[in-house]
FILOMAR-966470 format. One line per field, with one value per residue: residue in three letters; chain; z, x, y of N, C-alpha, C in turn. Coordinates in pm, 1 decimal. Layout:
residues N
rest Ala,...
kette A,...
n_z Z,...
n_x X,...
n_y Y,...
ca_z Z,...
ca_x X,...
ca_y Y,...
c_z Z,...
c_x X,...
c_y Y,...
end
This chain:
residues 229
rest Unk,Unk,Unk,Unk,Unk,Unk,Unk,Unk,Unk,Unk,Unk,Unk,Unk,Unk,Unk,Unk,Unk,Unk,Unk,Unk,Unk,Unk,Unk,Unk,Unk,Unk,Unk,Unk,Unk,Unk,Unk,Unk,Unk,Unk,Unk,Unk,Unk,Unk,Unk,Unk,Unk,Unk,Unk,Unk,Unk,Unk,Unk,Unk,Unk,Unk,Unk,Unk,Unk,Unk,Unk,Unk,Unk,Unk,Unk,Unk,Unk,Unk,Unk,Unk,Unk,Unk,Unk,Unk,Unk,Unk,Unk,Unk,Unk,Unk,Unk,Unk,Unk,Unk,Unk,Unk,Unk,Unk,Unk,Unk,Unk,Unk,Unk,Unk,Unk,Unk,Unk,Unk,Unk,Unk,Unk,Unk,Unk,Unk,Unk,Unk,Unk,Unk,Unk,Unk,Unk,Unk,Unk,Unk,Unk,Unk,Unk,Unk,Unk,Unk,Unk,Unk,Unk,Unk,Unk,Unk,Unk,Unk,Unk,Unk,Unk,Unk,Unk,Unk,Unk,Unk,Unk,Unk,Unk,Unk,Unk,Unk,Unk,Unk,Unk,Unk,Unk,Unk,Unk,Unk,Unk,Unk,Unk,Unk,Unk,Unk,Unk,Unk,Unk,Unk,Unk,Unk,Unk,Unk,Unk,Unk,Unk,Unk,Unk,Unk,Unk,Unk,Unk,Unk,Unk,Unk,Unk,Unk,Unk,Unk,Unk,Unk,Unk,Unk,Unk,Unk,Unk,Unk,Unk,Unk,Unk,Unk,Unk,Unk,Unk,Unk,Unk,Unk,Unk,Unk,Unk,Unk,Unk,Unk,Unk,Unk,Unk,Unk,Unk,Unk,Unk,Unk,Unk,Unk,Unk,Unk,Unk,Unk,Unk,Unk,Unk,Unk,Unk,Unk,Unk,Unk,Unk,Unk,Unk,Unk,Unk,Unk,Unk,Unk,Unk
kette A,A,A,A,A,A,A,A,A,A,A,A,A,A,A,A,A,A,A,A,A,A,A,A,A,A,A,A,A,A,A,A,A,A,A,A,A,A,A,A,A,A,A,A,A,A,A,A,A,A,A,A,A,A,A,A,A,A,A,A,A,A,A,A,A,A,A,A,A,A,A,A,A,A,A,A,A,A,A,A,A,A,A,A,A,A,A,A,A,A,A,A,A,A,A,A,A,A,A,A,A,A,A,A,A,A,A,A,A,A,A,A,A,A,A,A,A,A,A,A,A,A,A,A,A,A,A,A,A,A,A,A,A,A,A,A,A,A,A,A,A,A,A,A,A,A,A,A,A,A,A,A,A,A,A,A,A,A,A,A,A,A,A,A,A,A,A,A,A,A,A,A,A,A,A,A,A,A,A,A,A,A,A,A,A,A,A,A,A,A,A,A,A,A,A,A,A,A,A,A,A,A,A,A,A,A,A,A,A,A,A,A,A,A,A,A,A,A,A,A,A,A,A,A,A,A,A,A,A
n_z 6950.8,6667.8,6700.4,6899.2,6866.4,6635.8,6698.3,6513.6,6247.0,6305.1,6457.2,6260.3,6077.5,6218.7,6221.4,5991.0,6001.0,6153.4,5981.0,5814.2,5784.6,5773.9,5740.2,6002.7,6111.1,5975.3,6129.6,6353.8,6458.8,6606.1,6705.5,6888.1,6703.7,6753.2,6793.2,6562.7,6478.9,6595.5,6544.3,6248.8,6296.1,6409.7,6254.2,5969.1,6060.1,6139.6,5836.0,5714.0,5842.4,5933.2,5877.7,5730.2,5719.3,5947.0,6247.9,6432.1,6635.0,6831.7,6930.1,6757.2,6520.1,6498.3,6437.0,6227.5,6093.8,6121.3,5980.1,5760.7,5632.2,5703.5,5498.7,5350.9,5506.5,5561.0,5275.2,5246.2,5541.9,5355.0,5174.9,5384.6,5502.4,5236.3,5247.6,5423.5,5425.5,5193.0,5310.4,5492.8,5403.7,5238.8,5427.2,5542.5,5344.1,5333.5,5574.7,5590.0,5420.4,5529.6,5733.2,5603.9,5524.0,5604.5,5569.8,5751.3,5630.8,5506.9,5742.3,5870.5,5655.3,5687.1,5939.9,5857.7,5697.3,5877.0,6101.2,5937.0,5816.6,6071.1,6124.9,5946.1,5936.3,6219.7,6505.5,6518.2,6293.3,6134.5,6269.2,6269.0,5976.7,5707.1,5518.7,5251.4,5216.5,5251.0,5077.7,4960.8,5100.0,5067.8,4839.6,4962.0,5098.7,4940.6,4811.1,4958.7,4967.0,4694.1,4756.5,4914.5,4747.8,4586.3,4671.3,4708.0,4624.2,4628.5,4870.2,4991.8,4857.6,4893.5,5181.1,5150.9,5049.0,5194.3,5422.6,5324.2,5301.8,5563.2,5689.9,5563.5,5693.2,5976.5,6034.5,5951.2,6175.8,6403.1,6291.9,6348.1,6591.9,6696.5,6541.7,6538.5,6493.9,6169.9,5859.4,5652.0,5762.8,5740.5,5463.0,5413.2,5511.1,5370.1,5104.7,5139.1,5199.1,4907.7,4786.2,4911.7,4724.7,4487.9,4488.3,4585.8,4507.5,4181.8,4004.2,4082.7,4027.8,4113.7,4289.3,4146.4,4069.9,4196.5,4382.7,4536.1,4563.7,4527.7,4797.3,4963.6,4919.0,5013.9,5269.2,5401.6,5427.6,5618.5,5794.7,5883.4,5941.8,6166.5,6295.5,6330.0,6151.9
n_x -2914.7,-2734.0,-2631.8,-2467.3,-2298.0,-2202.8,-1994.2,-1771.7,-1905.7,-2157.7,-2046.2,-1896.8,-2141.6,-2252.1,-2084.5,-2123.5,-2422.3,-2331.6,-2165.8,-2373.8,-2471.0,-2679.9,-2884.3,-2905.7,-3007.9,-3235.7,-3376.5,-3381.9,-3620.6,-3788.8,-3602.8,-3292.4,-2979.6,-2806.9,-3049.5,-3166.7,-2951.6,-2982.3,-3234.1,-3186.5,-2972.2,-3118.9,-3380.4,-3205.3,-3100.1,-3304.8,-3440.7,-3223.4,-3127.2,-3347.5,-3642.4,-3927.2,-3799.4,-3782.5,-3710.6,-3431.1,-3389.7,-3166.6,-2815.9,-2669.1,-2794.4,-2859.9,-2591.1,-2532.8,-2712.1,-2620.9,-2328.8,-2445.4,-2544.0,-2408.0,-2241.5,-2428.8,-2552.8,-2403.3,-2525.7,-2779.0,-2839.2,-2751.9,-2939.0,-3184.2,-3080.6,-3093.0,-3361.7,-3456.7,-3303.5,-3503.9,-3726.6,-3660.9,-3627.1,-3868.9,-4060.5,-3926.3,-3939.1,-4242.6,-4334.6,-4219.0,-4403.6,-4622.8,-4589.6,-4593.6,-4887.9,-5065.4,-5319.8,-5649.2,-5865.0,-5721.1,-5714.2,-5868.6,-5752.4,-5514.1,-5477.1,-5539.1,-5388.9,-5127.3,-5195.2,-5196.5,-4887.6,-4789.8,-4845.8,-4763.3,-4443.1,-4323.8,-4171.1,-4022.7,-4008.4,-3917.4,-3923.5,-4168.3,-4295.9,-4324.4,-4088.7,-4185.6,-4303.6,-4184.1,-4067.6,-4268.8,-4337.9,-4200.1,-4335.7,-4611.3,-4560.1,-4490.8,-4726.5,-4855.8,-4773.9,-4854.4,-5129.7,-5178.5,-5059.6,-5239.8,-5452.2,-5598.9,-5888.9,-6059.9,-6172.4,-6385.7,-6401.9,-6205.8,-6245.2,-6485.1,-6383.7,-6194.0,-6325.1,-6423.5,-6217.3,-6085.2,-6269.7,-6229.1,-6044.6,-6097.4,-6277.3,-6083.5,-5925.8,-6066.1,-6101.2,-5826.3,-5822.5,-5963.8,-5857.9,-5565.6,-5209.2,-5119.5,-5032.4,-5189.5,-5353.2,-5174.2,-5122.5,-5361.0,-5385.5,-5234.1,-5316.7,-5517.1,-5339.7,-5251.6,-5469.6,-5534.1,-5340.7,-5440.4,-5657.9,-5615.0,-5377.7,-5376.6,-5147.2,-4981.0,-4834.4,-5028.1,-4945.4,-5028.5,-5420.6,-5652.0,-5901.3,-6239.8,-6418.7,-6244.3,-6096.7,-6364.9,-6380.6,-6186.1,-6183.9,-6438.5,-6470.9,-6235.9,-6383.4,-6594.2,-6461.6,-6344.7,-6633.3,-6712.2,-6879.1
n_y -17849.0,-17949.1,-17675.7,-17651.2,-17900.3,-17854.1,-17654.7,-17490.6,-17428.8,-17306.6,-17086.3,-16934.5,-16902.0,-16738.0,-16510.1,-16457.9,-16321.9,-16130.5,-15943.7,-15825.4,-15572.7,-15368.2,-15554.0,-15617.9,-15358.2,-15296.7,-15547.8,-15449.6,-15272.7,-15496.7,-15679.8,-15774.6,-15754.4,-16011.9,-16176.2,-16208.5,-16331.1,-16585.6,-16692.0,-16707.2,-16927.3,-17161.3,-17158.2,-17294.1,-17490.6,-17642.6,-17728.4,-17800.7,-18037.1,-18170.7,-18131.0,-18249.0,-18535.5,-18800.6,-18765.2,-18837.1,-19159.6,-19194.4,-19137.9,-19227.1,-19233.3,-18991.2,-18870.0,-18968.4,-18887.2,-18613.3,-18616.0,-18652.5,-18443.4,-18272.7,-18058.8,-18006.9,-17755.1,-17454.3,-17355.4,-17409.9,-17213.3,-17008.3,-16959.4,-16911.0,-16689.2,-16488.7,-16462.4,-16413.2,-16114.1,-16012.0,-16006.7,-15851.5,-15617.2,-15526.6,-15474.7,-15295.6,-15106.6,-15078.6,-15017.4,-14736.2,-14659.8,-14647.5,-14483.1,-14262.7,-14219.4,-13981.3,-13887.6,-13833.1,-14005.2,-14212.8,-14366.7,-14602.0,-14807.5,-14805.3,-14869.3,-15151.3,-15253.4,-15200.3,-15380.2,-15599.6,-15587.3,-15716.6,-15909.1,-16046.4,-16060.8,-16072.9,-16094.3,-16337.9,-16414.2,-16662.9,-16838.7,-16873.2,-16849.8,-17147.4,-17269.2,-17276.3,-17082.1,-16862.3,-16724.3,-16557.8,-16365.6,-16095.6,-16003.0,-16008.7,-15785.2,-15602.3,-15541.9,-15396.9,-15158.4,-15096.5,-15077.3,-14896.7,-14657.6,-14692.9,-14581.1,-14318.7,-14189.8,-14448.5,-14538.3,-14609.7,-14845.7,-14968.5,-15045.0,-15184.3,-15389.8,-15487.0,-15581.6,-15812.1,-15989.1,-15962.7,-16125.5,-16374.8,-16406.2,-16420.7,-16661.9,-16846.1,-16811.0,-16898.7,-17182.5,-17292.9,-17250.2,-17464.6,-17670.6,-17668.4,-17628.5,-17663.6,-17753.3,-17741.4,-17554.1,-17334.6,-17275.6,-17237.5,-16998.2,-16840.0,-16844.9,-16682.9,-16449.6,-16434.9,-16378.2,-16109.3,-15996.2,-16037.4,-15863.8,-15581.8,-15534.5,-15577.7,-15485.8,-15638.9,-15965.8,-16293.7,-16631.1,-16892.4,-16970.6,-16707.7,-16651.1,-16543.6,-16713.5,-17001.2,-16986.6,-16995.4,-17257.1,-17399.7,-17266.9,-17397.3,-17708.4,-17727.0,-17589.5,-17763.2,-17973.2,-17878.8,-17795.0,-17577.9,-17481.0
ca_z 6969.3,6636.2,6702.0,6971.1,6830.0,6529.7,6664.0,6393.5,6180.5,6387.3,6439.4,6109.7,6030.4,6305.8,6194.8,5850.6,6008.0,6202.3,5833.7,5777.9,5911.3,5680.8,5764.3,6148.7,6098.7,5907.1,6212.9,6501.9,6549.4,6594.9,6808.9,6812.7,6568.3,6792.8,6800.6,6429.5,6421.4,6686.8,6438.3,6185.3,6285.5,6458.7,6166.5,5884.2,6094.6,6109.4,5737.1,5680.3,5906.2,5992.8,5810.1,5613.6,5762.1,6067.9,6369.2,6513.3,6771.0,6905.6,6950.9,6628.3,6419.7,6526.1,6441.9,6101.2,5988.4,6104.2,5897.5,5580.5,5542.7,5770.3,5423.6,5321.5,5632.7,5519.7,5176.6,5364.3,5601.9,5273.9,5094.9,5436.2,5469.7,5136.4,5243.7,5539.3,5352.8,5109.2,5377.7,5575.3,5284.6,5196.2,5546.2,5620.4,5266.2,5358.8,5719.3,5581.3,5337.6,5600.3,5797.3,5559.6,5510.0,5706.7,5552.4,5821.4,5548.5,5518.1,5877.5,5884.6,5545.6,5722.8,6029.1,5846.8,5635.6,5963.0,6102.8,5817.0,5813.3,6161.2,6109.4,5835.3,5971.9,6359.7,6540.3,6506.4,6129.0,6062.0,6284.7,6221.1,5835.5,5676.3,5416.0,5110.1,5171.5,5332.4,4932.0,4868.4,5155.7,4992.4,4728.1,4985.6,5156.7,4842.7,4791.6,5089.7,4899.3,4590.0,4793.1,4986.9,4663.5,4488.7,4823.0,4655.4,4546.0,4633.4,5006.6,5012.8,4772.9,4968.7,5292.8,5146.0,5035.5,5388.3,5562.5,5307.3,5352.3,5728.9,5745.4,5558.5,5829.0,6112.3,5967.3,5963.8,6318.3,6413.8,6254.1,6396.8,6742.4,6688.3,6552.4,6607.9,6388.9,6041.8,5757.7,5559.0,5769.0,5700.7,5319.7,5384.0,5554.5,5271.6,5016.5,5206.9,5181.8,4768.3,4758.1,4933.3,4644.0,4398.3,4530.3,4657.0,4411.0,4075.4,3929.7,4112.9,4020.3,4230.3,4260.7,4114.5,4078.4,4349.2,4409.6,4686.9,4551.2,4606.1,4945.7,4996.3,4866.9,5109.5,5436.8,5437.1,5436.7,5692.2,5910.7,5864.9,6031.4,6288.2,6396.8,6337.7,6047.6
ca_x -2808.5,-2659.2,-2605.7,-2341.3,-2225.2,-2112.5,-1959.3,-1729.9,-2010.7,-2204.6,-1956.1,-1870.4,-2221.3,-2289.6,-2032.7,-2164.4,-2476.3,-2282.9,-2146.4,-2508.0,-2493.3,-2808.9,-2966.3,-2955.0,-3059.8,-3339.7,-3423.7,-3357.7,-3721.5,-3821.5,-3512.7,-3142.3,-2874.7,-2789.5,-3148.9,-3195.3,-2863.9,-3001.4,-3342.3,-3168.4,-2927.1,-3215.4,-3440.8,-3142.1,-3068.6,-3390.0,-3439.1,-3113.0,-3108.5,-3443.8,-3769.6,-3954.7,-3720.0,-3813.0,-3635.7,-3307.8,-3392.1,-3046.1,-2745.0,-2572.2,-2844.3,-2838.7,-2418.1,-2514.9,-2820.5,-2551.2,-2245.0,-2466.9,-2608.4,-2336.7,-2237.7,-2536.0,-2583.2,-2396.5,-2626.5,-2948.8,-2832.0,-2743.8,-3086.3,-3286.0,-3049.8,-3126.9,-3525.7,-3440.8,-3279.3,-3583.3,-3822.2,-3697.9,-3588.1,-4001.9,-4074.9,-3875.5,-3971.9,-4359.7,-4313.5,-4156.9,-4484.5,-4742.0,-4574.0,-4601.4,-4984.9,-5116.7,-5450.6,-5719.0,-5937.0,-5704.4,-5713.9,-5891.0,-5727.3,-5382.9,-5468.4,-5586.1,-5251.5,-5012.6,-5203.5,-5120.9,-4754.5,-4740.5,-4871.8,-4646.2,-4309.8,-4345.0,-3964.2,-3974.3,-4073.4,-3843.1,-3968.8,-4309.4,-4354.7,-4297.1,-3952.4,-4260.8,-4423.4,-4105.6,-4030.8,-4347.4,-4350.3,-4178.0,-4437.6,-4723.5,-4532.3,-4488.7,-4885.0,-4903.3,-4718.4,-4932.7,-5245.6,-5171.2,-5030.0,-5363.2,-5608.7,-5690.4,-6043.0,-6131.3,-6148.3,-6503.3,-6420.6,-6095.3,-6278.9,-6530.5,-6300.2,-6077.0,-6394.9,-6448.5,-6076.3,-6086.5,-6416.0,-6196.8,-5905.8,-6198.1,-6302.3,-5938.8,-5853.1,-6173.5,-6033.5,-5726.5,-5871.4,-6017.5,-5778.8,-5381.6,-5135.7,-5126.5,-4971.6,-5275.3,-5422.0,-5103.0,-5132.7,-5511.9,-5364.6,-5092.0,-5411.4,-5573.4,-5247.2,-5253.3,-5632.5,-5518.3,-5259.0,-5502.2,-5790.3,-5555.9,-5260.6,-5343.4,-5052.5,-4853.0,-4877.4,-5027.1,-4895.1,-5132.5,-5521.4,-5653.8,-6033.6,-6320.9,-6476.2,-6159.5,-6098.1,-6439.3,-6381.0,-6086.2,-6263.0,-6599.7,-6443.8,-6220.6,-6487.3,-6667.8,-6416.9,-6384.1,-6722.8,-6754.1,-6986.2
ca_y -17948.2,-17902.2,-17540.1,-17729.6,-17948.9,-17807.9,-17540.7,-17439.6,-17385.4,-17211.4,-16919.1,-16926.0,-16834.4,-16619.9,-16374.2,-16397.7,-16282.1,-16023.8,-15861.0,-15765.8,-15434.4,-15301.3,-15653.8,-15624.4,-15187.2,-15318.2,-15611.7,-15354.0,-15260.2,-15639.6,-15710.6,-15741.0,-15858.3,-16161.7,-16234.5,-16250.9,-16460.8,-16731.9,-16755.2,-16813.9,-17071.6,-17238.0,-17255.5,-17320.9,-17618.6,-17744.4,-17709.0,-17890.3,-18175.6,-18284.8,-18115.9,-18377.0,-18616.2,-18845.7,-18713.2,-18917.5,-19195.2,-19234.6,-19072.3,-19276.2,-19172.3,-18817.1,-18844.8,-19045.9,-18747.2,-18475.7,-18624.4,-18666.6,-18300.5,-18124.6,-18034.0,-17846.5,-17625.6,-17320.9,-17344.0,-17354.8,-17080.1,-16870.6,-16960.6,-16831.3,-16495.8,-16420.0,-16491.9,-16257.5,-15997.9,-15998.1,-15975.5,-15712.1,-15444.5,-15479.8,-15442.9,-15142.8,-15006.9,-15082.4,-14961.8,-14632.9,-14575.1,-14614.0,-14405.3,-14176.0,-14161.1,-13910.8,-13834.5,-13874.3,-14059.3,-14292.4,-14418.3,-14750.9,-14881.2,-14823.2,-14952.5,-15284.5,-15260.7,-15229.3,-15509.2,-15732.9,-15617.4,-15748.1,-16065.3,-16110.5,-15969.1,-16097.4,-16103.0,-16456.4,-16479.6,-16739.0,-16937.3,-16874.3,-16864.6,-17236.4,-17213.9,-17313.4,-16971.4,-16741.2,-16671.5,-16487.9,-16285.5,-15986.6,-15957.2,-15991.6,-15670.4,-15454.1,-15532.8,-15337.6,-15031.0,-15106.3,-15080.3,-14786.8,-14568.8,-14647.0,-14559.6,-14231.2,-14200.0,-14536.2,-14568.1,-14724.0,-14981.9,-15048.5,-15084.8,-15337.5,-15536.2,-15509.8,-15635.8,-15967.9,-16019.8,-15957.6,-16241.3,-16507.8,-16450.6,-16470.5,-16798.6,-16924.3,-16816.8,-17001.4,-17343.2,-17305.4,-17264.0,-17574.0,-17798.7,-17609.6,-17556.7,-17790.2,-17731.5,-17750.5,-17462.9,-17230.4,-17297.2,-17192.2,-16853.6,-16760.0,-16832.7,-16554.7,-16338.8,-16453.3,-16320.6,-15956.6,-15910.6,-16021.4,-15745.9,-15490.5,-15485.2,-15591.6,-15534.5,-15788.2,-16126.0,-16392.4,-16748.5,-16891.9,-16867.9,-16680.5,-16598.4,-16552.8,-16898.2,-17089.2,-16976.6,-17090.6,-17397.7,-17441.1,-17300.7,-17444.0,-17822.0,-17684.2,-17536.3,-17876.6,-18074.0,-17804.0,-17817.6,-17426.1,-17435.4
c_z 6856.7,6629.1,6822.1,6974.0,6680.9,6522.2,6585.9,6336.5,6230.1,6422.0,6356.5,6108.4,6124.7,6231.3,6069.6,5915.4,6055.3,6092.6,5796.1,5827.5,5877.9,5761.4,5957.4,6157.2,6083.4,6009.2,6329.2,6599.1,6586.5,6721.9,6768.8,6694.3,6631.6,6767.2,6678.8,6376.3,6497.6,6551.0,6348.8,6136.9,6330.5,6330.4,6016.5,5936.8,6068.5,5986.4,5679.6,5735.5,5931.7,5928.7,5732.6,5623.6,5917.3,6147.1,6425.1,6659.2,6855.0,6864.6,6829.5,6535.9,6442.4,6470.7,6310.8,6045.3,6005.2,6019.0,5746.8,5518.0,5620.8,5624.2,5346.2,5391.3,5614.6,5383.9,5208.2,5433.6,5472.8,5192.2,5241.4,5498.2,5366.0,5163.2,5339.3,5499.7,5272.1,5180.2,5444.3,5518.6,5280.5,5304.4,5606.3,5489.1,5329.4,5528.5,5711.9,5521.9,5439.9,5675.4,5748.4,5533.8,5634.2,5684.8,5690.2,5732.6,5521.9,5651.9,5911.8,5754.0,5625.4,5866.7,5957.1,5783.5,5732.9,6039.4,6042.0,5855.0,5987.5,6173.9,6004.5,5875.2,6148.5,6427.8,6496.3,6365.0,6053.7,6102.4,6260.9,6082.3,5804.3,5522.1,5273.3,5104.5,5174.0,5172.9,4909.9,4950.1,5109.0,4908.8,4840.1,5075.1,5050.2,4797.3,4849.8,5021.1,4806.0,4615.0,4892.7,4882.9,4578.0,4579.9,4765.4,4572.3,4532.2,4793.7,5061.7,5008.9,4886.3,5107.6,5282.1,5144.0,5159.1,5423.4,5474.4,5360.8,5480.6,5785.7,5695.4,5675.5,5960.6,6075.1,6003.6,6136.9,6341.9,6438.9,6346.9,6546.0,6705.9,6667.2,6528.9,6500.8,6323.2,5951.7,5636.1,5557.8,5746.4,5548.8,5298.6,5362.4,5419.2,5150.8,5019.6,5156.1,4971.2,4714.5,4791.3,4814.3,4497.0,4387.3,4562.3,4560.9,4279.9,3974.0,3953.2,4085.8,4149.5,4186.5,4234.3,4091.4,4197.0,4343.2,4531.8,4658.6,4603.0,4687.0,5001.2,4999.1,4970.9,5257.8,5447.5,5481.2,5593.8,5847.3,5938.9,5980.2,6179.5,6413.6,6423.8,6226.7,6058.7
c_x -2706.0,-2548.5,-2439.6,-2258.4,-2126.0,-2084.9,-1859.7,-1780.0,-2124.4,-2161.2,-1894.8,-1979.3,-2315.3,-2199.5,-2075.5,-2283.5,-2463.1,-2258.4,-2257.9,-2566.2,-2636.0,-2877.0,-3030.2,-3014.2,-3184.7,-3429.0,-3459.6,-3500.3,-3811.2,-3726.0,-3399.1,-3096.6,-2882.6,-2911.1,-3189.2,-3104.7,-2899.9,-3083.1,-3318.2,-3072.5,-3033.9,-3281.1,-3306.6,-3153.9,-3179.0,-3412.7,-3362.7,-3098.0,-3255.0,-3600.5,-3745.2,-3869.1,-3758.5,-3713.2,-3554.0,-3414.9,-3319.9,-2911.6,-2662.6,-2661.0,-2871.1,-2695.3,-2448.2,-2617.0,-2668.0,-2451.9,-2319.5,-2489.4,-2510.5,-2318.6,-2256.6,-2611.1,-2567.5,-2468.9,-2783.3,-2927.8,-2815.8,-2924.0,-3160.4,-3204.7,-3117.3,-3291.5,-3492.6,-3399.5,-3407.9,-3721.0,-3832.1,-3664.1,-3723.8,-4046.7,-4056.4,-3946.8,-4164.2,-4376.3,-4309.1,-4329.0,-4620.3,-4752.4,-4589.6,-4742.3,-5047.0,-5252.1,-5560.6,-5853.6,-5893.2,-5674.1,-5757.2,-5798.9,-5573.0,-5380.7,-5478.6,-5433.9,-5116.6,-5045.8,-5173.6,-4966.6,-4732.1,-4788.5,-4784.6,-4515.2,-4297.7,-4159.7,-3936.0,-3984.9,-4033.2,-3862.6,-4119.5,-4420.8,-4237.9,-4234.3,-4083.7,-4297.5,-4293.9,-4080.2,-4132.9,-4385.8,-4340.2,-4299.5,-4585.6,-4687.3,-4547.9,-4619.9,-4910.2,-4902.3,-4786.0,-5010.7,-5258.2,-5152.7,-5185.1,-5538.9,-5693.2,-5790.5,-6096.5,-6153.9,-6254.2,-6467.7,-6319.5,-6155.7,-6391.5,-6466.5,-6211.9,-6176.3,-6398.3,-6319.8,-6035.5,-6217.0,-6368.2,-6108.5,-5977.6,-6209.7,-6217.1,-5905.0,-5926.3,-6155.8,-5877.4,-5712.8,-5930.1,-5963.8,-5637.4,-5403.1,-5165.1,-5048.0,-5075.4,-5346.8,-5295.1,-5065.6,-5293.8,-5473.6,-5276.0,-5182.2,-5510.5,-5435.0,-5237.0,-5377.5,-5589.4,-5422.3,-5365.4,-5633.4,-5691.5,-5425.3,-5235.7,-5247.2,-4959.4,-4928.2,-4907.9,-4980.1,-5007.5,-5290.9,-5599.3,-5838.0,-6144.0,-6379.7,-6430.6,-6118.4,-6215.5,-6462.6,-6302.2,-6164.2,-6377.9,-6531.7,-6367.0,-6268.4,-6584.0,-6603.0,-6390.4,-6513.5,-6763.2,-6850.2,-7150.1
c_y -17939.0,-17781.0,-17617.1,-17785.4,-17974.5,-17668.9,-17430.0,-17373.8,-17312.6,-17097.4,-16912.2,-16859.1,-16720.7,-16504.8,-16332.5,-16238.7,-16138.8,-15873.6,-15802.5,-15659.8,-15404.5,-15435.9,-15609.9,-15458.1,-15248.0,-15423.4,-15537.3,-15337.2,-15366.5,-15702.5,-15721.7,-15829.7,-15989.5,-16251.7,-16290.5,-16386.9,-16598.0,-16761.5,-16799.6,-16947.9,-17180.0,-17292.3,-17297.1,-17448.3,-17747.3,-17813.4,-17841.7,-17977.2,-18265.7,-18249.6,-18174.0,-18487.5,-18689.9,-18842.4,-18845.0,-18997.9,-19215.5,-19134.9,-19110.9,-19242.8,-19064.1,-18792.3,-18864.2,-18885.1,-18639.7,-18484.1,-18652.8,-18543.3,-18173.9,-17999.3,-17925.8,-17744.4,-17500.1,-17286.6,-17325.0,-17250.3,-16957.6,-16858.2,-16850.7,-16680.6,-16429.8,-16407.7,-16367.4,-16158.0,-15931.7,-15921.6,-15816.7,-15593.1,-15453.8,-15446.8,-15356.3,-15015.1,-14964.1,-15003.0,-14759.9,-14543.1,-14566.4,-14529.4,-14272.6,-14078.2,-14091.9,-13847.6,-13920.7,-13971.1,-14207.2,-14414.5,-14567.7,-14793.0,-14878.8,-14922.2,-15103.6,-15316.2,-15263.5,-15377.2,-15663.6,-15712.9,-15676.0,-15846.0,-16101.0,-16116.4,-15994.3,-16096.6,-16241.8,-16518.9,-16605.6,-16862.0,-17003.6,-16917.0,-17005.8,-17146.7,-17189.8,-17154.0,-16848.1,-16693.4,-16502.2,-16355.5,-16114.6,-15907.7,-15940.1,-15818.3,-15525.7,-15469.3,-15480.8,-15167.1,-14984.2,-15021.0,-14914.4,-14644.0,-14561.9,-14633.2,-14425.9,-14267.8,-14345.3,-14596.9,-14645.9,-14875.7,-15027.8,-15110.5,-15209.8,-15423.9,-15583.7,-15592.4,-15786.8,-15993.8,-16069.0,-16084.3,-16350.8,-16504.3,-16495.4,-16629.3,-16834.3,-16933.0,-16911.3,-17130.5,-17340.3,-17304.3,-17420.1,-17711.1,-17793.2,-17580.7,-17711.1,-17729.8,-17692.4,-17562.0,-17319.2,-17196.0,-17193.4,-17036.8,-16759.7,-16727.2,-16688.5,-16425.9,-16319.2,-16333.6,-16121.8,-15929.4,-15895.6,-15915.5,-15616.3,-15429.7,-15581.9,-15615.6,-15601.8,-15936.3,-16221.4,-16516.8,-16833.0,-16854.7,-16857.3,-16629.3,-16605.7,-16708.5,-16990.7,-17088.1,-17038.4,-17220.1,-17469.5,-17429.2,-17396.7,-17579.1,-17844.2,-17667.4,-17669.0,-17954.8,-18005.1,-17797.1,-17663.9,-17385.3,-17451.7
end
């Protein structure tokens, strides 16, 4: 509805999105330019008018929210370009290096590594990943690069650790079959993505502290109220 009714601003920042030649190259194998520019007027808007904000019951407080933050619309749309830009340069770089391994040794560790980038990186990412986490994405992509450059001579170790990794995400789906989407449980999931940089690529920093304990600490309670434990 905003997208409508502020259409000024809306093709204003469509053409920004348009200028992004490299941006939409870099979206292409995901889907088109236009497509990237709907997502992210869609989620900017949300962002800016109504997350963490109780939704308009009337047509004068839908007019009153849109004239207070019309404002800061094109600032939110530049904050989640720049998130989109970020994402999909690690995405194309990470894309580029898997493509690259061709040792038959490394075969499961890549498969588990394209699987991740496609849970991370989905067409709709913008709508998918909450703004708190879309920051860290990048870094959980070049963990990918990390983890792949240092596969020589450890391909065991790497595959143990894939499978604990791969048994907290089981767990998670699990809960999430059980009781949707939350907020709590996509905090759980990103904790999980924290844990693969901290096992997998060392030398990147995690956002805080990250370990198999405190994931446990998080699912089990989780799985409790689920009714899966």
């Amino acid at each position: 509805m905003v997208l409508l009714s502020e259409a000024k601003t809306t093709r204003f920042l469509q053409k920004t999105v348009r200028n992004e030649r490299d941006l939409g190259l870099q979206f292409a194998p995901l889907g088109s330019a236009d497509m990237l520019a709907d997502e992210l007027l869609r989620a900017s808007a949300w962002y800016c008018f109504f997350d963490g904000r109780e939704l308009p019951h009337s047509t004068a407080e839908y007019d009153a929210r849109v004239t207070q933050y019309r404002g800061a619309w094109p600032a939110t749309f530049d904050t989640l370009l720049c998130h989109a830009k970020a994402v999909l340069s690690a995405r194309f770089a990470a894309v580029r290096a898997l493509a690259s391994a061709k040792s038959p040794a490394f075969v499961d560790s890549v498969r588990d590594m394209n699987a991740q980038l496609v849970r991370l990186v989905p067409a709709d990412f913008l709508d998918r990943i909450p703004l708190r986490h879309l920051g860290e994405v990048p870094r959980y992509l070049d963990a990918i690069v990390h983890r792949l450059d240092g596969l020589q001579g450890r391909i065991q170790k790497d595959a143990q650790v894939a499978a604990e990794v791969a048994a907290f995400e089981a767990r998670l789906v699990r809960i999430i079959e059980k009781l949707g989407a939350r907020s709590d449980l996509e905090d759980a999931r990103f904790l999980i993505e924290e844990y693969r940089v901290a096992v997998f690529a060392q030398r990147l920093r995690t956002k805080g502290k990250v370990s198999a304990k405190r994931i446990e600490s998080v699912l089990v309670p989780l799985e409790e109220e689920a009714g899966v434990r």
